[in-house]
N, C-alpha and C positions, 0 to 999 in steps of 0.2 A: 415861507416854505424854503426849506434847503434840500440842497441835492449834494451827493459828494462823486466826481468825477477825476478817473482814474488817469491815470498817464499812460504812455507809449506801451505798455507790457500788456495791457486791456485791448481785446479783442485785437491783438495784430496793429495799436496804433489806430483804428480807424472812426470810432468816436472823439478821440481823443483830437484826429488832424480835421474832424469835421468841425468840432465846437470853435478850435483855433481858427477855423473859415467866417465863423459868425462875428468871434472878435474883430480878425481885419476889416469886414465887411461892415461893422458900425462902430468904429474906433473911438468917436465921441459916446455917445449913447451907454457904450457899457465900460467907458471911461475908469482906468486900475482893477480891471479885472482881467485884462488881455494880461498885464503883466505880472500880476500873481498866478494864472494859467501855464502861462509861455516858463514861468519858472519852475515850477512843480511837473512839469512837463519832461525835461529837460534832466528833472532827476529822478526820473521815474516816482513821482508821488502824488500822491491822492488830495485834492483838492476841493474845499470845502464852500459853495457857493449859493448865497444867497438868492434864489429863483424872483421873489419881490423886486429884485432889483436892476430885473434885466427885462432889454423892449421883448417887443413882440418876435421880430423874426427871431432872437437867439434861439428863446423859450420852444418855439416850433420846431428846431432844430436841437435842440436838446432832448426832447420829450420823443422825438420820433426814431433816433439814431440805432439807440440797442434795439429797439424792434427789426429794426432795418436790417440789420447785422446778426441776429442771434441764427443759429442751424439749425435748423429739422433733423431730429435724431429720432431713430428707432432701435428697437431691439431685437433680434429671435433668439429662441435657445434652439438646437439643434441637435438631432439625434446622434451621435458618432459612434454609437457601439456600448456594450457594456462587457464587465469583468468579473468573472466567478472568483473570487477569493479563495480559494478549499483551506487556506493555513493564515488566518488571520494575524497570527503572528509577527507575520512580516514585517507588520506594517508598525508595530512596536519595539523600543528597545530596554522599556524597562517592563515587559511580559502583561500589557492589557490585555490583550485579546488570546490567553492562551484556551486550542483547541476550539477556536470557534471559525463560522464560515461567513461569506456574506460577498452579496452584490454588487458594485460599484459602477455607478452609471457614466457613460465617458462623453461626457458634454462638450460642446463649441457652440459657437456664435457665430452669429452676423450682424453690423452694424453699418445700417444706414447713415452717415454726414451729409445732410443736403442731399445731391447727386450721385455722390461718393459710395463704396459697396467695401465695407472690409471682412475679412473672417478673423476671427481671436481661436484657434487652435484649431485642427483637423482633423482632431479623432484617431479613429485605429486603419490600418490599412482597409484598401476598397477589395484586396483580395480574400478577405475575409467575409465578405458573402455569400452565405451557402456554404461555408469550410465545413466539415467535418469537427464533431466537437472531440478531445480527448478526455477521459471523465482521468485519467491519471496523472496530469496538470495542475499543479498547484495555484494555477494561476489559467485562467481559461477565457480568452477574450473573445467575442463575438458581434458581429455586425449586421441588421437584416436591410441598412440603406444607406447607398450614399450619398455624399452629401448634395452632389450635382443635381439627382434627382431629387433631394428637396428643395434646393433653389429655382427648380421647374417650376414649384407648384406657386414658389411666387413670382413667378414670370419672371426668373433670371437666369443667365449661363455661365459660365466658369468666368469667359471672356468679360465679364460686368466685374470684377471681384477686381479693384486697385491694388487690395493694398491683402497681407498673410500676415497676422501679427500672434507669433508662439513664445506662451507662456515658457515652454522650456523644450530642452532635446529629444526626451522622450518618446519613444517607436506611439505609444497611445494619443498622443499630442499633435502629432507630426506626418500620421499615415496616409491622407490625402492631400498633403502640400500639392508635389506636383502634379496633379488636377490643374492646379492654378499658377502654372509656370511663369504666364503673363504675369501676376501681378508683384509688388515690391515684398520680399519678405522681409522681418520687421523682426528680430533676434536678439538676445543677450549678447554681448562677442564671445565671452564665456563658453557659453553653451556650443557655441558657433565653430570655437576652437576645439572647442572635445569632439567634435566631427572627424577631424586631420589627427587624433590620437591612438596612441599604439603602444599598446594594447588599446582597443577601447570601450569609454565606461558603460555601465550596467544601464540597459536598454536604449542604447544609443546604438540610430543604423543609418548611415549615412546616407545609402542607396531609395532613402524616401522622401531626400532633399535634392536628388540629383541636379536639378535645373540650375539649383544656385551654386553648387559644390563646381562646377563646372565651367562658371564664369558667364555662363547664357542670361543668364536670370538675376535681374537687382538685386543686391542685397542691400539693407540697413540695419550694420549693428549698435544695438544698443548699449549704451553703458547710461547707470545712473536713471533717472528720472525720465520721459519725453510727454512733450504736448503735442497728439497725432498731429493735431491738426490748426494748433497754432492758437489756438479759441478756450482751451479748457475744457472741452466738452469731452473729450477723450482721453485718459494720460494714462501711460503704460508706466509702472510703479515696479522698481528695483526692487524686490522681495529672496533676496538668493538664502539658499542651505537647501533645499531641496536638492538642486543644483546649482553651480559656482554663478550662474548666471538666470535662473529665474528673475518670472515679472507676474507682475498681476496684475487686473486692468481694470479703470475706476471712467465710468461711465454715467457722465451726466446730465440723464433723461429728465426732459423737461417737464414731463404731467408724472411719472413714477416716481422721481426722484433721481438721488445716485445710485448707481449700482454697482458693484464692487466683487468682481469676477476673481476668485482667491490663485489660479493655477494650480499649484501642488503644495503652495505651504502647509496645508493639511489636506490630509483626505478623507476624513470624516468631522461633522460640526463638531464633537466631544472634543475632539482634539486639541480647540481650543483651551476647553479648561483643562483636561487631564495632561497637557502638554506631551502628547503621545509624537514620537518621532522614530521613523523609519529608522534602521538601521543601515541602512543600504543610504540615508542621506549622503550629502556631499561635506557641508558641516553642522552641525548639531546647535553651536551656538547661534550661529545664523540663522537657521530655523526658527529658532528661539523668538530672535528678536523681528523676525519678520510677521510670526506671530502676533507677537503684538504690537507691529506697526500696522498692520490690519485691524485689527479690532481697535484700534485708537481712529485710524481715520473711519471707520466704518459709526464710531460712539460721536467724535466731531459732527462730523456731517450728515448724522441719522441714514448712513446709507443701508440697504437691502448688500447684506452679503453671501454672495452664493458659493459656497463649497462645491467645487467645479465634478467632482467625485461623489455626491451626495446628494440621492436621490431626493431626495428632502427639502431641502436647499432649493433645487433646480425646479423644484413644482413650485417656487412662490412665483417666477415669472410664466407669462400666458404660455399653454401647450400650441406647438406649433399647427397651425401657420398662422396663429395670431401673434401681434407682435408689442412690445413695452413701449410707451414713447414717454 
């Protein structure tokens, strides 16, 4: 039997400096195998090792490590609001949707790491509760809960919530951050900068980020790639043309699978094939290609992709307050 064993970039190093404990600790017994370890180590690479050939205690300690190590993850979808479309058009630039109307459901998350409590976007404003609808609105948002009160119902409060991680700037993305003042927001910088801009861009309102625009409140801006949590189990995925700094977020639950949270690169599944892009984007070919860097990681990894704006999408994972693991 063989095993293949990763270097320092695997789980944070920590399989990787337990196996090398097994080597020192029986240096005869598994005699040139420390040092083809200790080298492939060293340059971050994957090493290919014979199990028949090692004693007993390595094997123990090899066999039990990733168990040791891997995170309890969960998932919820959460309710943030929804969106009357009245001019579907919008949402095209080469005229899909002309004269038609339609729904758009405004999704976020929570996601349990071990101990750890994050949210992946926060919907539409909490003052949209009970608003008054205007039927002369080409665009009509509405809210009947927020989000605090769903995280009652599984016995959590704002103050439990580490970490705010937004897909982009967006007033529907963005509406109940500071709810969660306390925890670390997790941003594009991109996105982050068209805050402090002036004019500024198309549904972007600073006054819903206050906490961090201010200096009170963490910030981490992203740029590029990130591993939330050091392990792979969470990574926040660079996807911009929506906006200069969109992310989407690639979520890898262990009895589900991956699941692969789109933001805004589209807002309906079609979108995919018909390559339907807003007008009102940020850049177009950007879109484009974020497009199909989603659908490529989602076809790789056989991941569940959820079109964050699509009611559709958002029923393959459990209705709340059940949760995905």
């Amino acid at each position: 039997m063989k095993c293949i064993v990763m270097g320092e970039g695997y789980r944070k190093g920590k399989p990787a400096r337990t196996l090398m404990g097994a080597f020192r600790a029986h240096p005869r017994s598994n005699a040139g195998l420390g040092h083809r370890f200790s080298s492939a180590l060293s340059r971050h690479q994957p090493v290919e090792i014979d199990m028949n050939s090692l004693t007993v205690p390595f094997l123990v300690v090899a066999l039990t490590t990733s168990s040791a190590t891997a995170a309890e993850l969960e998932l919820w979808r959460l309710d943030c609001g929804k969106i009357e479309v009245r001019n579907l058009a919008l949402f095209s630039d080469t005229y899909n949707y002309a004269d038609q109307q339609r729904t758009l459901t405004d999704s976020c998350y929570l996601i349990r790491h071990d101990q750890e409590y994050m949210l992946w976007d926060t919907g539409l404003p909490k003052a949209l509760v009970g608003a008054k609808v205007d039927p002369g609105s080409a665009l009509q948002p509405s809210l009947s809960k927020d989000i605090e009160t769903q995280l009652a119902e599984v016995g959590l409060k704002a103050g439990d919530i580490a970490k705010v991680g937004i897909s982009h700037n967006h007033f529907d993305h963005i509406g109940q951050a500071a709810s969660f003042a306390g925890a670390t927001l997790m941003i594009g910088a991109a996105d982050f900068a068209q805050f402090k801009a002036n004019p500024l861009p198309f549904a972007v309102d600073p006054g819903l980020i206050a906490p961090w625009l201010t200096g009170g409140s963490k910030v981490d801006l992203i740029t590029g790639d990130r591993d939330v949590y050091g392990d792979g189990t969470v990574t926040i995925l660079s996807t911009p043309g929506h906006t200069p700094g969109e992310t989407s977020l690639l979520v890898r639950l262990n009895k589900t699978g991956p699941v692969l949270l789109s933001g805004d690169v589209v807002h309906f599944e079609e979108q995919f094939a018909n390559r339907g892009v807003p007008p009102f984007n940020f850049d177009r070919a950007q879109t484009l290609a974020s497009m199909d860097r989603l659908t490529g990681i989602a076809k790789q990894l056989h991941a569940k992709l959820i079109v964050q704006h699509d009611a559709t999408d958002v029923a393959l994972l459990p209705a709340f307050p059940k949760s995905a693991e």
